[in-house]
Structure formats: structure tokens, C-alpha cells
PDB file with SEQRES, HELIX, SHEET and CRYST1 records, atoms N, CA, C and O in Angstrom:
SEQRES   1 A   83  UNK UNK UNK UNK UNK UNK UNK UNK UNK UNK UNK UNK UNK          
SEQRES   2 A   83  UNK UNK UNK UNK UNK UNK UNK UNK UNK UNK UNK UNK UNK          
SEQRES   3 A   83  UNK UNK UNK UNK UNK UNK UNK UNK UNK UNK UNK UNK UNK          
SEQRES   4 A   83  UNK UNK UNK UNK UNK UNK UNK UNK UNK UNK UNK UNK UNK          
SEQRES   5 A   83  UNK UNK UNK UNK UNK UNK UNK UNK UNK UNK UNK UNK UNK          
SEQRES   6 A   83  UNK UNK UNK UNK UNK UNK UNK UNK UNK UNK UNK UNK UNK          
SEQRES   7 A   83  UNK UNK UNK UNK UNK                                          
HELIX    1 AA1 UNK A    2  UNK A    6  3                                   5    
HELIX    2 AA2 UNK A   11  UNK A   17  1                                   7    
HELIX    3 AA3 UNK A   22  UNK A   43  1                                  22    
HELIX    4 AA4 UNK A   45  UNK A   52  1                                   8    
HELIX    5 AA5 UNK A   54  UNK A   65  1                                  12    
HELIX    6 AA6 UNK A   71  UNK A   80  1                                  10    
CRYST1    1.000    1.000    1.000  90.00  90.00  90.00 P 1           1          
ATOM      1  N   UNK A   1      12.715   9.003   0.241  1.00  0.00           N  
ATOM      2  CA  UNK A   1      11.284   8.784   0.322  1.00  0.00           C  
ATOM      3  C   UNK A   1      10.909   8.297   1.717  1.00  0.00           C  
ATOM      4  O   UNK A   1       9.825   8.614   2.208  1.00  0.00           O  
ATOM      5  N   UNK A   2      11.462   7.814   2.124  1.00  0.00           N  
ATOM      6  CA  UNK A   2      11.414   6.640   3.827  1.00  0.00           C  
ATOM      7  C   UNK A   2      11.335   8.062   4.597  1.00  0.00           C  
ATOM      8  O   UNK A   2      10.296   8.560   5.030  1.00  0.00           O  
ATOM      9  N   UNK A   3      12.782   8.683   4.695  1.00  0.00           N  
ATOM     10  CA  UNK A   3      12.646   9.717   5.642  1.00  0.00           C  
ATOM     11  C   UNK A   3      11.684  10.827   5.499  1.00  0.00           C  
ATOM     12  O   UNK A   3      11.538  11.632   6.419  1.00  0.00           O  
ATOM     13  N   UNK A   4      10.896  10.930   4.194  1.00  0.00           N  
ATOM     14  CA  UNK A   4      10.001  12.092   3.970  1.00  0.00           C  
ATOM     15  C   UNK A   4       8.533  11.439   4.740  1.00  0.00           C  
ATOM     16  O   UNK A   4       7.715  11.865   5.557  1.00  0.00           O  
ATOM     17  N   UNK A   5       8.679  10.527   4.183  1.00  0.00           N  
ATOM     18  CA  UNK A   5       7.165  10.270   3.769  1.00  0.00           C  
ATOM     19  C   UNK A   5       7.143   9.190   5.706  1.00  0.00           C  
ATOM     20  O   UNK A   5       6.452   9.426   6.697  1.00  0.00           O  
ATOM     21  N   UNK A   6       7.965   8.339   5.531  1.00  0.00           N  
ATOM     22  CA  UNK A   6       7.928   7.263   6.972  1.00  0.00           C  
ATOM     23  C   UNK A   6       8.588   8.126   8.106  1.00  0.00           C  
ATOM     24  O   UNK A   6       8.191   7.833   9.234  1.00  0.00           O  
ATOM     25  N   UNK A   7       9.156   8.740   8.059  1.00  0.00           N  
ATOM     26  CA  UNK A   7      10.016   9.184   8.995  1.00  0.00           C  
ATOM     27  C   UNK A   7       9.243  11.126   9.294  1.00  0.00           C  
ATOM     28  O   UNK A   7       9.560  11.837  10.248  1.00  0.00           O  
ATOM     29  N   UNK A   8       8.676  11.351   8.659  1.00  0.00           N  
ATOM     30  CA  UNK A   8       8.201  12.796   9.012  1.00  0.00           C  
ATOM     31  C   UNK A   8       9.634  13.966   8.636  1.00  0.00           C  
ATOM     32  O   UNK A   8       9.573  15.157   8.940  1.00  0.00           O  
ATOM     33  N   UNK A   9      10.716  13.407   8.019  1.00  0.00           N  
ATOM     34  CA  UNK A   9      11.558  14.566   8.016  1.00  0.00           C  
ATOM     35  C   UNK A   9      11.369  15.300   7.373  1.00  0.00           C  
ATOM     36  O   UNK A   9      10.620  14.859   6.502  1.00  0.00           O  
ATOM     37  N   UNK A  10      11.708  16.742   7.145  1.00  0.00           N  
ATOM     38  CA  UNK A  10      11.667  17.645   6.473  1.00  0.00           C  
ATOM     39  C   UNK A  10      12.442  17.645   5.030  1.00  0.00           C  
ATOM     40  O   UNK A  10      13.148  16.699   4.683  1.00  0.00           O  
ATOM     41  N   UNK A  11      12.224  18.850   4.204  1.00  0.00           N  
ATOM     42  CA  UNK A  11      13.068  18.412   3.097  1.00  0.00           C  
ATOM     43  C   UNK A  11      14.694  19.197   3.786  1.00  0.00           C  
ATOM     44  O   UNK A  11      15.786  18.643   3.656  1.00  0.00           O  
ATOM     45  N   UNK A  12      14.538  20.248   4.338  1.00  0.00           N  
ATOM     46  CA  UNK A  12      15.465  20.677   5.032  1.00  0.00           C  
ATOM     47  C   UNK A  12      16.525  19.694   5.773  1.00  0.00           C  
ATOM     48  O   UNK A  12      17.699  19.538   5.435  1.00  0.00           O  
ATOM     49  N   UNK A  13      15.893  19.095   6.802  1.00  0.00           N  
ATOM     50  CA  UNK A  13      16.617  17.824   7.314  1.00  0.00           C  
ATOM     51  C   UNK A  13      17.274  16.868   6.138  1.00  0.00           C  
ATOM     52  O   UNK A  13      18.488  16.694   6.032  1.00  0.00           O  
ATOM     53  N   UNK A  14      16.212  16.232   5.211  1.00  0.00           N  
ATOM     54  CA  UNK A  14      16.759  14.968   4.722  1.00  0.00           C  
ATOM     55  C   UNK A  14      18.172  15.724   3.596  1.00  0.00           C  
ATOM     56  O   UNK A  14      18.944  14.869   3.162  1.00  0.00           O  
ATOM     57  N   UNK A  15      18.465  17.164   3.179  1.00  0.00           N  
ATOM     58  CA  UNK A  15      19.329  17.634   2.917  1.00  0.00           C  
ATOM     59  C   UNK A  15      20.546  17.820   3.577  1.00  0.00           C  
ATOM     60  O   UNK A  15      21.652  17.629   3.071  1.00  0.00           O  
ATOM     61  N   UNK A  16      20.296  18.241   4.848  1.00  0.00           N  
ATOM     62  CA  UNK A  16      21.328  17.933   5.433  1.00  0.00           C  
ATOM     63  C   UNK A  16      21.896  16.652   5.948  1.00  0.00           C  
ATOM     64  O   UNK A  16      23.119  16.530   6.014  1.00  0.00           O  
ATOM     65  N   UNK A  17      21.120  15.717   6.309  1.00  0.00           N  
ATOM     66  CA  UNK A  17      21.776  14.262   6.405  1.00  0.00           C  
ATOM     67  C   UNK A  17      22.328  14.295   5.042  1.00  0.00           C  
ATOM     68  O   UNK A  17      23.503  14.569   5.288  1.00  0.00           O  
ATOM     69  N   UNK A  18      22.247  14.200   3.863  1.00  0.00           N  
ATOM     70  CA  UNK A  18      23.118  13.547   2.996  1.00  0.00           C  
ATOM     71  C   UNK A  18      23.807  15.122   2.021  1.00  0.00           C  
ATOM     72  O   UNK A  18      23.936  15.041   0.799  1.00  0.00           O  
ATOM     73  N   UNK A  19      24.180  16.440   2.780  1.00  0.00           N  
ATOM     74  CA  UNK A  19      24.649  17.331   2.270  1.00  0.00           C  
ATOM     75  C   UNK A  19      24.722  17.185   0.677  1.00  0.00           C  
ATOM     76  O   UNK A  19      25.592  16.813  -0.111  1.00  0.00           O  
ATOM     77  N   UNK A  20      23.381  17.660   0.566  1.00  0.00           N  
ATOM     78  CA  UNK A  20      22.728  18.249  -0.792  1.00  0.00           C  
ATOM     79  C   UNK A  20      21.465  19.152  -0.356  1.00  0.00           C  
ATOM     80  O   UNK A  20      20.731  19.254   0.627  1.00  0.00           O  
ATOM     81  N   UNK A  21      21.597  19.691  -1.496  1.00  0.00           N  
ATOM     82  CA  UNK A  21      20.525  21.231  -1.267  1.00  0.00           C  
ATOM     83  C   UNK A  21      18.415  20.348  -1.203  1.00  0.00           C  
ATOM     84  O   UNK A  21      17.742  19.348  -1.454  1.00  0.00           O  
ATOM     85  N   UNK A  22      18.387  21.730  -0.676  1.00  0.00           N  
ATOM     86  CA  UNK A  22      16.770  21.151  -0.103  1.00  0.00           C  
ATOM     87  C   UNK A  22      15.753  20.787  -2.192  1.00  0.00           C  
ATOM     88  O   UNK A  22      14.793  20.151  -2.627  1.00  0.00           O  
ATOM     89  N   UNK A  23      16.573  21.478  -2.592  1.00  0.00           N  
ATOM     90  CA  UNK A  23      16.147  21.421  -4.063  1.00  0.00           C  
ATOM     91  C   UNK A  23      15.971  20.051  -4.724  1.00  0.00           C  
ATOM     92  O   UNK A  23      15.025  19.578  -5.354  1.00  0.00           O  
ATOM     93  N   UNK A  24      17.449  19.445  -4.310  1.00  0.00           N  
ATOM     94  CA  UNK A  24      17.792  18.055  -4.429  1.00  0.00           C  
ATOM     95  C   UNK A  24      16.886  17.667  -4.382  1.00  0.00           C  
ATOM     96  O   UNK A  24      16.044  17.563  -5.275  1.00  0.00           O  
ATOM     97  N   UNK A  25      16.842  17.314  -3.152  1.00  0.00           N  
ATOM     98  CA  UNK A  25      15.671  16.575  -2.006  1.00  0.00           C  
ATOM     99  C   UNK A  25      14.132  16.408  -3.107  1.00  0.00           C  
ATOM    100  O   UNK A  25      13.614  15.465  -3.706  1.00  0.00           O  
ATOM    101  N   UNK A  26      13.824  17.836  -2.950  1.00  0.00           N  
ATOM    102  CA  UNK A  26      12.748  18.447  -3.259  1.00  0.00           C  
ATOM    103  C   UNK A  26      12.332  17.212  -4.670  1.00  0.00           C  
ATOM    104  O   UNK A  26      11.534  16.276  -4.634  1.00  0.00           O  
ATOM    105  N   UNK A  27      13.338  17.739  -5.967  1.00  0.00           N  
ATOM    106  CA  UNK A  27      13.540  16.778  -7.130  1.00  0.00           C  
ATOM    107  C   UNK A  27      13.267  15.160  -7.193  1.00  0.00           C  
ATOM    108  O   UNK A  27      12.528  14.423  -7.846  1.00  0.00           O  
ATOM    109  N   UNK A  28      14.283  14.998  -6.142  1.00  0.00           N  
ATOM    110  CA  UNK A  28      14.363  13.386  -6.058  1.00  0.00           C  
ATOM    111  C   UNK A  28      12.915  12.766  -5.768  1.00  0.00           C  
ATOM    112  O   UNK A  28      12.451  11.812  -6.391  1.00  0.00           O  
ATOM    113  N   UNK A  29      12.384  13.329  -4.911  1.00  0.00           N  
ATOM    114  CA  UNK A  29      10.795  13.080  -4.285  1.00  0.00           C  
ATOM    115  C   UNK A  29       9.978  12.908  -5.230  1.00  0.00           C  
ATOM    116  O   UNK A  29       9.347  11.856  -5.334  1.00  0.00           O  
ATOM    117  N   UNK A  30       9.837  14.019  -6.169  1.00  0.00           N  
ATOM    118  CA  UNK A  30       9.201  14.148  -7.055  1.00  0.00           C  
ATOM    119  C   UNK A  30       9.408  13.139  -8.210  1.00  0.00           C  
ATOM    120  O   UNK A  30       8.478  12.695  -8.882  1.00  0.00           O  
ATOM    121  N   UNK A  31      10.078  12.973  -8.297  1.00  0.00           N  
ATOM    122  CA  UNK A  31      10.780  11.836  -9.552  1.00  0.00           C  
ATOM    123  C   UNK A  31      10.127  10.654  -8.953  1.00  0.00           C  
ATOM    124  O   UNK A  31       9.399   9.948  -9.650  1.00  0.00           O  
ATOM    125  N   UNK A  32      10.324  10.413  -7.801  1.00  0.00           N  
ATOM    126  CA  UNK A  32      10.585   8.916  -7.252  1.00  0.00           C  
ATOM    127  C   UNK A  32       8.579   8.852  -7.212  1.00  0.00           C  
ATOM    128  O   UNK A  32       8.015   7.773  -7.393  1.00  0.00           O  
ATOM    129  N   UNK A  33       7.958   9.854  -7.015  1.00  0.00           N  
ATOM    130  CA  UNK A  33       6.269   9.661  -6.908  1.00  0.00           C  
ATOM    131  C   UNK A  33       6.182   9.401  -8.357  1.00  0.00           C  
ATOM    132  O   UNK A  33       5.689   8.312  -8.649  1.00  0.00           O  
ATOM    133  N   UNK A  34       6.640  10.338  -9.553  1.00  0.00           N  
ATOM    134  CA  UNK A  34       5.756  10.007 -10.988  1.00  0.00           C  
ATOM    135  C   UNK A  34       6.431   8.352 -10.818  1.00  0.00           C  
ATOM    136  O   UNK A  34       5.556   7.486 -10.847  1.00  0.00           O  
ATOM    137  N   UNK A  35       7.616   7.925 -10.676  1.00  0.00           N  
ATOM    138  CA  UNK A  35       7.649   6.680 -11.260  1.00  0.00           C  
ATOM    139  C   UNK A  35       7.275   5.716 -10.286  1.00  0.00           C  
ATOM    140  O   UNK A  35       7.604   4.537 -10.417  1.00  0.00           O  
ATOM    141  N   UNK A  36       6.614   6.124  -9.322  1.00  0.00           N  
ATOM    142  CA  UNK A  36       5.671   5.118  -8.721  1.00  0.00           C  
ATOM    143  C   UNK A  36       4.191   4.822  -9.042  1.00  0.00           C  
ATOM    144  O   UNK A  36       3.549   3.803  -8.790  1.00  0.00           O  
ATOM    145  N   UNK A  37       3.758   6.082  -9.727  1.00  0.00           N  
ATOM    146  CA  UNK A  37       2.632   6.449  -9.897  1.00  0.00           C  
ATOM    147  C   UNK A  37       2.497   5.068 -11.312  1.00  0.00           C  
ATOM    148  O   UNK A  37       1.748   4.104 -11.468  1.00  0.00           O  
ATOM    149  N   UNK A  38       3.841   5.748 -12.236  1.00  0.00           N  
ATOM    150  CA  UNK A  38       3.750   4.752 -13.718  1.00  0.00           C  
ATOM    151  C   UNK A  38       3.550   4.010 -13.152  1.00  0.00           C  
ATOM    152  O   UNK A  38       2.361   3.692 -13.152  1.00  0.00           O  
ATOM    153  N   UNK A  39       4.675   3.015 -12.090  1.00  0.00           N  
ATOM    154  CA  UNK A  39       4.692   1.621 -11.566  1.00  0.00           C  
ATOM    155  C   UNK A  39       2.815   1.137 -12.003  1.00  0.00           C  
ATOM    156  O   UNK A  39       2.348   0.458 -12.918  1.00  0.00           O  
ATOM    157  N   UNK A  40       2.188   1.862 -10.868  1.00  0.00           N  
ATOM    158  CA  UNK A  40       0.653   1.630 -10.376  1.00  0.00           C  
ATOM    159  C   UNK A  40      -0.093   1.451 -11.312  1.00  0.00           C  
ATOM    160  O   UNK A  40      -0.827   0.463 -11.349  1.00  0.00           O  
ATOM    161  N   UNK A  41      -0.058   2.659 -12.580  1.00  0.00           N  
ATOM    162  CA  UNK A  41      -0.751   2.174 -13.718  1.00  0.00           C  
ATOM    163  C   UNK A  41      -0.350   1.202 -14.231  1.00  0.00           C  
ATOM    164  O   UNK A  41      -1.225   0.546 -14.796  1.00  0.00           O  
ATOM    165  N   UNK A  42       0.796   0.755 -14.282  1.00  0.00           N  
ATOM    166  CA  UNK A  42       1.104  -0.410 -15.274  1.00  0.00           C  
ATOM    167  C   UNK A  42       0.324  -1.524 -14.372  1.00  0.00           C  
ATOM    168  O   UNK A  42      -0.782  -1.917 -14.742  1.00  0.00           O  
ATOM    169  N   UNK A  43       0.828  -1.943 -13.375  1.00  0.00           N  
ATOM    170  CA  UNK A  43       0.670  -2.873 -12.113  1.00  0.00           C  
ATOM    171  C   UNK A  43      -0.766  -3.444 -11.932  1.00  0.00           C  
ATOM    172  O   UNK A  43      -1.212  -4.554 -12.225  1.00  0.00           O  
ATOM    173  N   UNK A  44      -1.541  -2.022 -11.184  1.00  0.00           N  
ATOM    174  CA  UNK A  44      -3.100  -1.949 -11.255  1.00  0.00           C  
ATOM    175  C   UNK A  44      -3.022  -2.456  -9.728  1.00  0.00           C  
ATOM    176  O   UNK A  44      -4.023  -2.957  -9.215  1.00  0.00           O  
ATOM    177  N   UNK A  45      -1.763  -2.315  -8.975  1.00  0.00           N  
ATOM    178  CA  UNK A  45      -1.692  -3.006  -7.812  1.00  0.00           C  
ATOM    179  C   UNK A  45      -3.066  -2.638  -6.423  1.00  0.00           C  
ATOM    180  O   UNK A  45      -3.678  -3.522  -5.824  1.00  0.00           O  
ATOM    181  N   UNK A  46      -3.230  -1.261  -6.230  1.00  0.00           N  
ATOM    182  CA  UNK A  46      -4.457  -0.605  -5.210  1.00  0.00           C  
ATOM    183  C   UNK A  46      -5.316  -1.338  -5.959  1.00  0.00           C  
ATOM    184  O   UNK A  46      -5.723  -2.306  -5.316  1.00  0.00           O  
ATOM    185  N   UNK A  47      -5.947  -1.244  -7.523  1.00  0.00           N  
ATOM    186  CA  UNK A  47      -6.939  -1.458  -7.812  1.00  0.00           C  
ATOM    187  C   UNK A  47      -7.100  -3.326  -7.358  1.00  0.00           C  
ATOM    188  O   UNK A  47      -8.110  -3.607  -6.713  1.00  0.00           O  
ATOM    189  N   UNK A  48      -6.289  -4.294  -7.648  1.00  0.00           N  
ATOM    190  CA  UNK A  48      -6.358  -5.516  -7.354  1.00  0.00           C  
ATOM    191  C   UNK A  48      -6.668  -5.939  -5.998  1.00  0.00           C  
ATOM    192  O   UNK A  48      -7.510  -6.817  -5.809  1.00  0.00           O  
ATOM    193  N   UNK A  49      -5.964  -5.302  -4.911  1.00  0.00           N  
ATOM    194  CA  UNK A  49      -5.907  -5.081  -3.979  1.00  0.00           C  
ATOM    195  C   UNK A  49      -7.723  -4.886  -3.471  1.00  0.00           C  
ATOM    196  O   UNK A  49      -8.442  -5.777  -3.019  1.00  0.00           O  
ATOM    197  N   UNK A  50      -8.071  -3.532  -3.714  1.00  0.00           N  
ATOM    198  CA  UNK A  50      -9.658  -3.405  -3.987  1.00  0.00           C  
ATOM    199  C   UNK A  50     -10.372  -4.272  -3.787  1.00  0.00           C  
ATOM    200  O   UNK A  50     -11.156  -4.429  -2.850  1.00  0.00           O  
ATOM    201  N   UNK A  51     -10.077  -5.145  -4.980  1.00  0.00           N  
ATOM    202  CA  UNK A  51     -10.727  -5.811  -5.623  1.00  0.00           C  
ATOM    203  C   UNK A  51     -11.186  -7.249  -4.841  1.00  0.00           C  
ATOM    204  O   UNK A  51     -12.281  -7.787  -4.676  1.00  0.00           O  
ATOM    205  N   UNK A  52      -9.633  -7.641  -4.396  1.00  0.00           N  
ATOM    206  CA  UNK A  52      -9.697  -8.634  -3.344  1.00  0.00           C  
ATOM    207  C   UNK A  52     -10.014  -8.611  -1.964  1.00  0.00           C  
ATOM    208  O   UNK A  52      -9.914  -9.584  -1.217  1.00  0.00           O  
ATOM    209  N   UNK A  53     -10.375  -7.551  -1.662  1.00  0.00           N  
ATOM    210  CA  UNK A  53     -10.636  -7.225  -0.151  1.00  0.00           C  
ATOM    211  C   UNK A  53     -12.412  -6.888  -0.302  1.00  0.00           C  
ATOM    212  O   UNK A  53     -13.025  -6.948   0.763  1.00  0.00           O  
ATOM    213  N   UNK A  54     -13.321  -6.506  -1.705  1.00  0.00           N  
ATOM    214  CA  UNK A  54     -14.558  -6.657  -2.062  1.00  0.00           C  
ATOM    215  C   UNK A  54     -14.389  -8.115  -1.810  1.00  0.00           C  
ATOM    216  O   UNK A  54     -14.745  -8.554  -0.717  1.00  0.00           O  
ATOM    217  N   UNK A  55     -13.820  -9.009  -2.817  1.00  0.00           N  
ATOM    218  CA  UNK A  55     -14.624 -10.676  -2.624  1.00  0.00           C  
ATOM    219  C   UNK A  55     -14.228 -11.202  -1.676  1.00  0.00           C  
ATOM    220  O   UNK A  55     -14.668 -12.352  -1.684  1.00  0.00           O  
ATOM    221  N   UNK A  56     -13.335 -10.939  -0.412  1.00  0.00           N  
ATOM    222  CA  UNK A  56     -13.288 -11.419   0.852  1.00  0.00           C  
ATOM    223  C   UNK A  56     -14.154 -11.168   1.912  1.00  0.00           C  
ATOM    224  O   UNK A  56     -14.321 -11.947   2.850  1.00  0.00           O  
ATOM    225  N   UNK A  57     -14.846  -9.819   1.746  1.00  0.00           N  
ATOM    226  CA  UNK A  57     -16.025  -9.791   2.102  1.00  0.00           C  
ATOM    227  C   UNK A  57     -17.434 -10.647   2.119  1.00  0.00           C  
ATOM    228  O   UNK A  57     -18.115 -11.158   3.009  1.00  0.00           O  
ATOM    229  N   UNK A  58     -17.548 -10.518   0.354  1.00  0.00           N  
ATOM    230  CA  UNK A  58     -18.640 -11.395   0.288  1.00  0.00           C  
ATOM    231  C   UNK A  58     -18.284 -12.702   0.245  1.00  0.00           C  
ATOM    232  O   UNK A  58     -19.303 -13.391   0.191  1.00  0.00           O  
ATOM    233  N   UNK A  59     -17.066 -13.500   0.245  1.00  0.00           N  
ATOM    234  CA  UNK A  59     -17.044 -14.716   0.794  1.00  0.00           C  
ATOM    235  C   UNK A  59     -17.386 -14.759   2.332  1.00  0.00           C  
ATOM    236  O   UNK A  59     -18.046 -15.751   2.638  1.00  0.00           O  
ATOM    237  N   UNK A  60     -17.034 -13.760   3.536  1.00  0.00           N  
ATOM    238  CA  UNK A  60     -17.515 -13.828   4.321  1.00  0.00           C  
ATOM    239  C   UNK A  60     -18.827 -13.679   4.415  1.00  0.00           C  
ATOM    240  O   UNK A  60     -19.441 -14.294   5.287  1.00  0.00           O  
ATOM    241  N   UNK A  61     -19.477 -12.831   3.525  1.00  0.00           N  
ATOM    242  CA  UNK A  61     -21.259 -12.930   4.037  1.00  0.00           C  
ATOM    243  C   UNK A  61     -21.418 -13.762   3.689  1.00  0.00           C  
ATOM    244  O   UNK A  61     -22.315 -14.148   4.440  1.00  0.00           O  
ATOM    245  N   UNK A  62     -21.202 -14.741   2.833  1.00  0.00           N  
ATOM    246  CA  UNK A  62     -21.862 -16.075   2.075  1.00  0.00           C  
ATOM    247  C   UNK A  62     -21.754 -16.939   3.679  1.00  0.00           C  
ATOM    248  O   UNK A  62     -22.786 -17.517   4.017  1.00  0.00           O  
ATOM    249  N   UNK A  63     -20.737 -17.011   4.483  1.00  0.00           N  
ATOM    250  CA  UNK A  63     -20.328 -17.842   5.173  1.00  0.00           C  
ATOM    251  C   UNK A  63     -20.856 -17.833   6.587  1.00  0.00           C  
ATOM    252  O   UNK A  63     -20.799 -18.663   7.494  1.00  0.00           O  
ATOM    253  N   UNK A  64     -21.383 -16.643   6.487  1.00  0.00           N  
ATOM    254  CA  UNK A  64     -21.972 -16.262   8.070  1.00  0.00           C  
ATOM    255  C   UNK A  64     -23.679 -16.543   7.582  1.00  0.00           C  
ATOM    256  O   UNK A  64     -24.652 -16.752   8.307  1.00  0.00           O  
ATOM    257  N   UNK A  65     -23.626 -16.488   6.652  1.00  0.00           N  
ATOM    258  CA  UNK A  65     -25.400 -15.931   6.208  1.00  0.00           C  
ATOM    259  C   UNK A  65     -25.961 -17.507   6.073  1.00  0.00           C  
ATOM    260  O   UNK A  65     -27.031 -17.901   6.540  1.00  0.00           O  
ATOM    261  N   UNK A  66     -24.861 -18.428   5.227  1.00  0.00           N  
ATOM    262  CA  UNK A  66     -25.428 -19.733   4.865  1.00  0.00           C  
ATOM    263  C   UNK A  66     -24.844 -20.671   5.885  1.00  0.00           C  
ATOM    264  O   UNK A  66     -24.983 -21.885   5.737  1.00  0.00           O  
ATOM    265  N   UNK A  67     -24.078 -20.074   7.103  1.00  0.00           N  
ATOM    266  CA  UNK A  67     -23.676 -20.843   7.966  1.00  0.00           C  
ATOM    267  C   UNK A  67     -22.880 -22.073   7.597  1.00  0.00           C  
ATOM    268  O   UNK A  67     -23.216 -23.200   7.963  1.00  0.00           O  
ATOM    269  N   UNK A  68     -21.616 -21.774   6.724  1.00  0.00           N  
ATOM    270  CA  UNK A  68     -21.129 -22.973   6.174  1.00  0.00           C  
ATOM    271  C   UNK A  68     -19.744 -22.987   7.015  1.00  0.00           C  
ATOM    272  O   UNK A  68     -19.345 -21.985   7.608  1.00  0.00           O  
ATOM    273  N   UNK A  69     -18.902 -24.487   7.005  1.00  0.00           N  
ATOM    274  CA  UNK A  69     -18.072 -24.292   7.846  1.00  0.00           C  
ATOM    275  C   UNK A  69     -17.555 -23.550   9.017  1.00  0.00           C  
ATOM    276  O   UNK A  69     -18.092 -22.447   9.111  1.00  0.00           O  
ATOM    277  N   UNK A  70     -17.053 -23.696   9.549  1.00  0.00           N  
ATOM    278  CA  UNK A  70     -15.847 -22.716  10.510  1.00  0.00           C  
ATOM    279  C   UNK A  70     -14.432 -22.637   9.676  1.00  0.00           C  
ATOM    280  O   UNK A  70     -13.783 -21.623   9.419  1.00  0.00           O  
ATOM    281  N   UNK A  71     -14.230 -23.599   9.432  1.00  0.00           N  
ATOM    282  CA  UNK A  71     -12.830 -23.959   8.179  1.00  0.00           C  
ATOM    283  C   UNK A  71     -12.644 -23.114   7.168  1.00  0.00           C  
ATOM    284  O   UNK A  71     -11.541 -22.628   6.918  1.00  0.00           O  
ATOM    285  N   UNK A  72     -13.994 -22.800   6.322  1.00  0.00           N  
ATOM    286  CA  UNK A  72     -13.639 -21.711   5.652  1.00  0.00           C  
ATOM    287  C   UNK A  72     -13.906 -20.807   5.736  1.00  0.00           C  
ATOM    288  O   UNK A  72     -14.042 -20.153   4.702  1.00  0.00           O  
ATOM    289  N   UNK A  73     -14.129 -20.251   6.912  1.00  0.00           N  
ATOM    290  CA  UNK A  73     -14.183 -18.643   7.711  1.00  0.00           C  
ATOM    291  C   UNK A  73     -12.725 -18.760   7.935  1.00  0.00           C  
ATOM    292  O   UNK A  73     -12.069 -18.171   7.076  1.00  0.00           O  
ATOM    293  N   UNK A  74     -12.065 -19.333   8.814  1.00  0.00           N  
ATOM    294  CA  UNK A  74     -10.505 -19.509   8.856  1.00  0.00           C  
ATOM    295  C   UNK A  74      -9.796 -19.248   7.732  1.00  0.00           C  
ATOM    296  O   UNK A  74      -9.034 -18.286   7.635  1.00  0.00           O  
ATOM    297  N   UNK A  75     -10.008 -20.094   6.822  1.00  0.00           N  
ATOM    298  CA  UNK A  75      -9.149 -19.701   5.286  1.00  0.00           C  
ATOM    299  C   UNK A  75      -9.875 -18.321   5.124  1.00  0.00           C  
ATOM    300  O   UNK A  75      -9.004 -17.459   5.002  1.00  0.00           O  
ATOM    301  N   UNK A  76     -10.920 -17.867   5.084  1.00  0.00           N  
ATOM    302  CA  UNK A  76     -10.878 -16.382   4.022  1.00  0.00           C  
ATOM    303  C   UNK A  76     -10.272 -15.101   5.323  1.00  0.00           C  
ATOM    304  O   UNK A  76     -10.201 -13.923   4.973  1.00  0.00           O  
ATOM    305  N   UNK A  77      -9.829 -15.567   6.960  1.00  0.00           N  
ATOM    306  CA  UNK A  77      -9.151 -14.700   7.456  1.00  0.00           C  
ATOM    307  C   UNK A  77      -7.596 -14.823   7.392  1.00  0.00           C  
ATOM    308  O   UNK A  77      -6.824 -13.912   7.694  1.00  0.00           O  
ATOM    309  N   UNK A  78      -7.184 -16.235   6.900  1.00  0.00           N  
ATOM    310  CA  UNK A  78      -5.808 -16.067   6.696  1.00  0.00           C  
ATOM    311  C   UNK A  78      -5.789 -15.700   5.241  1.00  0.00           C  
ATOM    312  O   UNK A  78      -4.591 -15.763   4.963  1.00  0.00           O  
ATOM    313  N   UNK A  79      -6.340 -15.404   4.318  1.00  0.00           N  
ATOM    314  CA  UNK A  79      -6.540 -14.726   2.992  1.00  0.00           C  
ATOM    315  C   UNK A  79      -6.550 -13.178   3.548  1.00  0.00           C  
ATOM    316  O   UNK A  79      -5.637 -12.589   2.970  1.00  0.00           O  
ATOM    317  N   UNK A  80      -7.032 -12.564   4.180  1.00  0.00           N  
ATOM    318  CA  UNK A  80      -6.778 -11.290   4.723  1.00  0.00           C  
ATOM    319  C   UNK A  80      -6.000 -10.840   5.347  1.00  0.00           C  
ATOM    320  O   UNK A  80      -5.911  -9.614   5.277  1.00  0.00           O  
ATOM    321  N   UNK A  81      -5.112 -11.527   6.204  1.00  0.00           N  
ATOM    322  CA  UNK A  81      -3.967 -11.623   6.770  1.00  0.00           C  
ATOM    323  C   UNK A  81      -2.930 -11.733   5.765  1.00  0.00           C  
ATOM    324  O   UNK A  81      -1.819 -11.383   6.164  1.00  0.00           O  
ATOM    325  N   UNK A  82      -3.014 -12.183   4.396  1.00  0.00           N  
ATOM    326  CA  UNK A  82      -1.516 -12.061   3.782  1.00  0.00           C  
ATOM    327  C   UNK A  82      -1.828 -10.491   2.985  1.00  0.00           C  
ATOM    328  O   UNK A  82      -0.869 -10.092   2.325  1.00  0.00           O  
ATOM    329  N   UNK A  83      -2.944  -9.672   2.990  1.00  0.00           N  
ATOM    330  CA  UNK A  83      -2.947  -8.489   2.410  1.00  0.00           C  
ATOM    331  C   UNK A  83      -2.184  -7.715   3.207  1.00  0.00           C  
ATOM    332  O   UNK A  83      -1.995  -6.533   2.923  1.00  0.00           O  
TER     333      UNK A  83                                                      
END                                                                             
């Protein structure tokens, strides 16, 4: 998956690094997306994700708009920084 997807290799290539057919390759990929995909539904991980990057927003408009602290403009950018 690294070398397909991070690395730009081909299915051709990533067959020959580990001498198995491009079919292999082809298979394994495929396998390894549905059970990432399950992972996601079960997880809901993008959607949470979403979700938290909407209310980091509007904690920032609250904060610019009602002019509150500097302190917690700081906390809701190190809250964006661990996404």
C-alpha cells in the first residue's frame, strides 16, 4: 500500500521488488482498501475528524468576533495542530 499509494510505484514495480505477479499486487491492494474502508465505517474516523475541524472553527469565530483572550486562541491552535 506505502509503495502504491506513498511511493507512486507501479503495480508492475511493487511485483517485482517482492517477486510476485502484478495480479498479486493488484489483489493485495484491493483487499487491504475494502478492509480499510470497514475499518472507517466502524471507526467514523474522517467523519469525527470533520466534525472537529467544524467546531475549531467556530471556536475561533467566537474568539476573534467577541475578542476573548489570546490564551484561548492559542489552545484552539494547538487543538489543530494535534489533527
Amino acid at each position: 500500500m506505502s509503495l502504491y499509494y506513498l511511493d507512486d510505484y507501479s503495480l508492475g514495480e511493487i511485483a517485482d521488488e517482492y517477486n510476485v505477479s502484478r495480479q498479486a499486487v493488484y489483489d493485495n491492494i484491493k483487499r487491504t482498501e475494502a478492509m480499510l474502508e470497514e475499518y472507517e465505517e466502524k471507526l467514523l474516523l474522517f467523519h469525527k475528524f470533520q466534525e472537529r475541524q467544524k467546531l475549531l472553527g467556530q471556536m475561533k469565530s467566537i474568539i476573534q468576533k467577541d475578542g476573548l483572550p489570546n490564551e484561548l486562541e492559542q489552545v484552539v491552535e494547538l487543538l489543530e495542530k494535534l489533527e
